[in-house]
C-alpha positions in Angstrom: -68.2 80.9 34.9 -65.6 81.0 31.6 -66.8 80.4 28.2 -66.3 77.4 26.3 -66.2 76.3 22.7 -67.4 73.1 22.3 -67.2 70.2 20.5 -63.9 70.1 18.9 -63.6 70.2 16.1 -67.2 70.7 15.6 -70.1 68.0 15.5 -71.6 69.7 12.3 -71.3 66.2 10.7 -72.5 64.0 13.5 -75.6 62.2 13.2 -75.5 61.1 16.9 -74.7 62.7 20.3 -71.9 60.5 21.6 -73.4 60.7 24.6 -75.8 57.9 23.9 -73.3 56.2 21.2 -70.4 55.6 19.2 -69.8 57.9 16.5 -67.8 58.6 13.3 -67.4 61.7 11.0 -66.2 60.8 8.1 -65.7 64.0 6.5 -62.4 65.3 4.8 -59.9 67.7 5.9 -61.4 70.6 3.5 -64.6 70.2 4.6 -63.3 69.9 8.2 -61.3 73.3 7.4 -64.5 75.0 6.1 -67.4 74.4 8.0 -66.5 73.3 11.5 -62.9 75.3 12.0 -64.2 78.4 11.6 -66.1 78.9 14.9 -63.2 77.5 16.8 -60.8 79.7 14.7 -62.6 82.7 15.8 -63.0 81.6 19.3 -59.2 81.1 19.4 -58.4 84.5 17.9 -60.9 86.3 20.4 -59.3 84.6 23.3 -61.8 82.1 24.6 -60.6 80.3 28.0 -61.8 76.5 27.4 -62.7 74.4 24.6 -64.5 71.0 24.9 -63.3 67.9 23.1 -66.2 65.8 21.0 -65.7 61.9 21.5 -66.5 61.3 18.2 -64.1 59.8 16.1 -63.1 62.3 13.0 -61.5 60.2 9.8 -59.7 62.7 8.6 -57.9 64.0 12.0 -57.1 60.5 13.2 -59.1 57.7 12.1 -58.3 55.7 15.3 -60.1 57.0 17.9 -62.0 60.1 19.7 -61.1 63.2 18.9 -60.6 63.8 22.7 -58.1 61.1 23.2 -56.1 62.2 19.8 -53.1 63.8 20.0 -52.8 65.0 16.3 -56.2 66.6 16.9 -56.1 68.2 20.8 -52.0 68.9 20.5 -51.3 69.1 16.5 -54.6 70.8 15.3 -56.0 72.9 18.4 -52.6 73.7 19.9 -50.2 73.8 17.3 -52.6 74.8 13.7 -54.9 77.0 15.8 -52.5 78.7 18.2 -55.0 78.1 21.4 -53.0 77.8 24.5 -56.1 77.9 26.6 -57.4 74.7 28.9 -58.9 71.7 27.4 -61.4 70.0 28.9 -63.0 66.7 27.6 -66.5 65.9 27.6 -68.2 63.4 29.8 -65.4 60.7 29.7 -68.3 58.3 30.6 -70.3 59.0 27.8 -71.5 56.2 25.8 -68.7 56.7 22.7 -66.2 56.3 25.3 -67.0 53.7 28.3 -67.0 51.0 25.5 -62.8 51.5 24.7 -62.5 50.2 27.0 -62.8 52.2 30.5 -63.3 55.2 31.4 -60.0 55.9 33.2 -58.1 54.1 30.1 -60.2 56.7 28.2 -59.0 59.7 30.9 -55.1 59.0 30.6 -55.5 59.0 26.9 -57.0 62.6 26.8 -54.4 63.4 29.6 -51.8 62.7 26.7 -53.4 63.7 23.7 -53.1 67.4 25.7 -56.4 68.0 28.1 -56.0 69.3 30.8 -59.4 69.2 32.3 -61.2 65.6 32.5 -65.0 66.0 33.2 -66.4 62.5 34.9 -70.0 63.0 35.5 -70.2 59.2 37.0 -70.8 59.0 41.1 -67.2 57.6 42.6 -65.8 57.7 39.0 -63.3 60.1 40.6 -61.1 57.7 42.4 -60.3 55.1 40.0 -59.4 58.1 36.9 -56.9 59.6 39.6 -55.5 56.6 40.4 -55.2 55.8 36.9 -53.6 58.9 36.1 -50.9 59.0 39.3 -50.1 55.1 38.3 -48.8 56.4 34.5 -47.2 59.8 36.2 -45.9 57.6 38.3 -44.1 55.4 35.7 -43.7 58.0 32.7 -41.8 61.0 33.3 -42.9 62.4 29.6 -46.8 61.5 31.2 -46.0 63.4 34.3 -44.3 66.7 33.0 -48.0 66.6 30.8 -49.9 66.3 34.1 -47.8 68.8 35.5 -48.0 71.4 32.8 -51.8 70.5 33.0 -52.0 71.6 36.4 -50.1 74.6 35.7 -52.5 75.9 32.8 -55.6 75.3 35.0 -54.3 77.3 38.1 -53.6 80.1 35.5 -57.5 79.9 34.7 -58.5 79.8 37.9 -56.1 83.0 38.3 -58.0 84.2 35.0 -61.5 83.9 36.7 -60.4 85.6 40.5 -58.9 88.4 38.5 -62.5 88.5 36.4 -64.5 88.1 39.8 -62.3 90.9 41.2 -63.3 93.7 38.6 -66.9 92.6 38.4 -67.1 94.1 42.4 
């Protein structure tokens, strides 16, 4: 067990859990800095392992879409703004916000290339169709692969992370 901060960049705003339904916060970039960066700042700066994407759709990161499928908020503001070089893991990809645009593995190889590197499915047989979704674009896209790849690389140094953790605990 790792800790994780969760839901980037914060659900402060959010009038609804995006696991039920669609959601937009429509707040603006200060008030994004002020209130719901901080505790992912922090997190960042003491070295936290995961952080969870939110599926709601922030206005002033990237009015387009989930935050977990954007790659000016997973790559330009976690990665790049906050410095975390940690794993990323979505939420439930087939929460309500996201099996409506339009599918859930759609939904998984956008958060592949925003920057995730973990995609939770909590759906029975939801597995199969999301990895064939995501070796059908690595397949095609070298750019999509090399992400996939330095995905896979970043989780296998977790999993290194928690043996090592596991180790010293005995």
């Amino acid at each position: 067990m790792l800790p994780t901060a969760k839901h980037f960049p914060g659900l402060g705003a959010s009038a609804t859990n995006t696991d039920d339904a669609d959601e937009t916060v429509a707040v603006d970039r200060g008030e994004l800095d002020a209130v719901d960066l901080p505790p992912f700042r922090a997190a960042v700066d003491a070295g936290v392992p995961l952080v969870m994407t939110s599926h709601a759709t922030y206005t002033a990161l990237d009015p387009r879409g989930p935050a977990s499928q954007s790659r000016r908020g997973v790559t330009g503001l976690l990665r790049r703004e906050l410095g975390f070089d940690g794993v990323v893991i979505t939420d439930s990809l087939e929460a309500e916000a996201i099996r409506t645009r339009p599918s859930t593995p759609v939904a998984t190889v956008r958060a592949m290339a925003a920057g995730s590197d973990l995609l939770l499915t909590t759906g029975r047989g939801s597995y199969t169709p999301v990895m064939e979704a995501i070796e059908a674009r690595a397949a095609r896209d070298p750019r999509f692969d090399a992400r996939v790849r330095e995905a896979v690389a970043r989780v296998l140094r977790l999993q290194e992370r928690a043996a090592r953790l596991r180790e010293s605990r005995r």
